[in-house]
Structures are given as structure tokens and as C-alpha cells.
C-alpha positions, 0 to 999 in steps of 0.5 A, spaced: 438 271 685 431 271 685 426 266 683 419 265 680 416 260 676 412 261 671 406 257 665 405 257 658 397 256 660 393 253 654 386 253 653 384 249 646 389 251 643 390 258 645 395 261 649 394 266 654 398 273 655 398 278 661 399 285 660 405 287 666 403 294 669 411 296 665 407 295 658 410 288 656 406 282 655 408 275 658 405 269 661 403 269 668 409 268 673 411 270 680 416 269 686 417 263 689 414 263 696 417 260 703 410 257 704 411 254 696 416 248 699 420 249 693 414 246 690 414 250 682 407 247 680 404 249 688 407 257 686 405 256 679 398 255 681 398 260 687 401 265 682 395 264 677 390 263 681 392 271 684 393 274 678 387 270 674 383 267 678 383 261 674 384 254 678 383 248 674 390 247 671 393 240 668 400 240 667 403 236 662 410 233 666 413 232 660 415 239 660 420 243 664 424 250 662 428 255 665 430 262 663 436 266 667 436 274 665 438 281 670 435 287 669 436 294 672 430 296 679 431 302 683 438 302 680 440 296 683 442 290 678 437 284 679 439 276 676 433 272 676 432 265 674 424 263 672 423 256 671 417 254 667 411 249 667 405 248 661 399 246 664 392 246 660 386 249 663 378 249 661 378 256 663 378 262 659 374 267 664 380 271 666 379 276 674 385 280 672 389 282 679 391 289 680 398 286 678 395 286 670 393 292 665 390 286 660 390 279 657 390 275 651 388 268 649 392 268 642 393 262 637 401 260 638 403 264 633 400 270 635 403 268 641 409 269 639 408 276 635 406 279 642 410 276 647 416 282 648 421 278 651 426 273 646 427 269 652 418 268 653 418 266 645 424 261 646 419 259 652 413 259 648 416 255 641 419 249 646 411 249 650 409 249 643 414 243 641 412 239 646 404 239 645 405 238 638 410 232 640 404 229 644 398 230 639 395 236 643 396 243 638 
């Protein structure tokens, strides 16, 4: 099983979007590393640092997701799990790695139109539940 972590990463209301080498649209998200100690939100500011150049994050603790699904590499079936964080930020200037074709900051409901996988928007939909909760949408 391979793991990664991954944020719903908020500006102002806006979501912000990566467009993945294959075409397909999700949030920044990357493998948990040895020198991560296991520590999900040290991967995810590792992960969104590399791939976006941002740095300022504010998790909101309340909030933890998981998502499990398997797809096809080289021919090889691969099961990942990816546990998700919401953290805030006051950055909308994106350094895309080479790992990014593009990106998007887009309102929750936009959001949701162009993320490309079900499991994102079930993501996506519980963030935006949890901001709601507490009065930050």
C-alpha cells in the first residue's frame, strides 16, 4: 500500500487546484517520506512547499480525511491510501515544480466541478463542511 498525504489548502475562500502531468486536476498531495517521521502535516508542508512554493500553512485540527483507491502503473496494480489535512494560507502566488502543468484557486463550487476524481470531491465537500462548521467559508 502506498501512502501520501494531501490538503485542501484554502486562501479567502478559494481552493487551490493542481493540474497533474496525466491531465487530471486535484490538490497537492505526495508520498510520505522516511525523514517525514510519519508526521502527515510535516509531509504536507514538505509536499506544498516542493510543488507550489507556498510555505505559510494554518491547519485546521479539527479536520482529518482518508481516501483508499488502486489504479493500473506499468501494469502493475497499485493500492494507495492518501490521508488529507485543511490548512489556510495567506499565499495565492504559486512556483509550480516541474511536477504541475497548472493551477487554479477556484471558489468551493468550482472546486468541485474541475477536480477529476469522486474520491477529491467527497474530500472537497467535507473540508468545505468543516469550514462552514466553524464560521471560515
Amino acid at each position: 500500500m502506498e501512502t501520501s498525504c494531501g490538503v485542501v489548502l484554502v486562501n479567502l475562500g478559494a481552493v487551490l487546484l493542481l493540474q497533474y502531468p496525466q491531465g487530471h486536476w486535484d490538490f497537492p498531495k505526495g508520498h510520505v517520506e522516511d525523514r517525514d517521521g510519519g508526521d502527515h502535516r510535516r509531509t504536507v508542508r514538505r509536499e506544498v512547499e516542493e510543488e507550489t512554493g507556498i510555505v505559510d500553512l494554518d491547519f485546521v485540527d479539527a479536520f482529518q480525511d482518508r481516501s483508499t483507491y488502486s489504479f493500473r502503473h506499468k501494469g502493475r496494480l497499485v493500492h494507495k491510501e492518501v490521508h488529507w489535512l485543511l490548512a489556510e494560507t495567506e499565499t495565492l502566488e504559486v512556483r509550480l515544480s516541474h511536477e504541475h502543468r497548472g493551477h487554479l484557486w477556484l471558489d468551493w463550487e468550482q472546486a468541485e466541478e474541475v477536480l477529476s476524481h469522486e474520491e477529491s470531491r467527497a474530500v472537497l465537500r467535507s473540508a468545505r463542511d468543516m469550514m462552514r462548521a466553524l464560521g471560515r467559508d
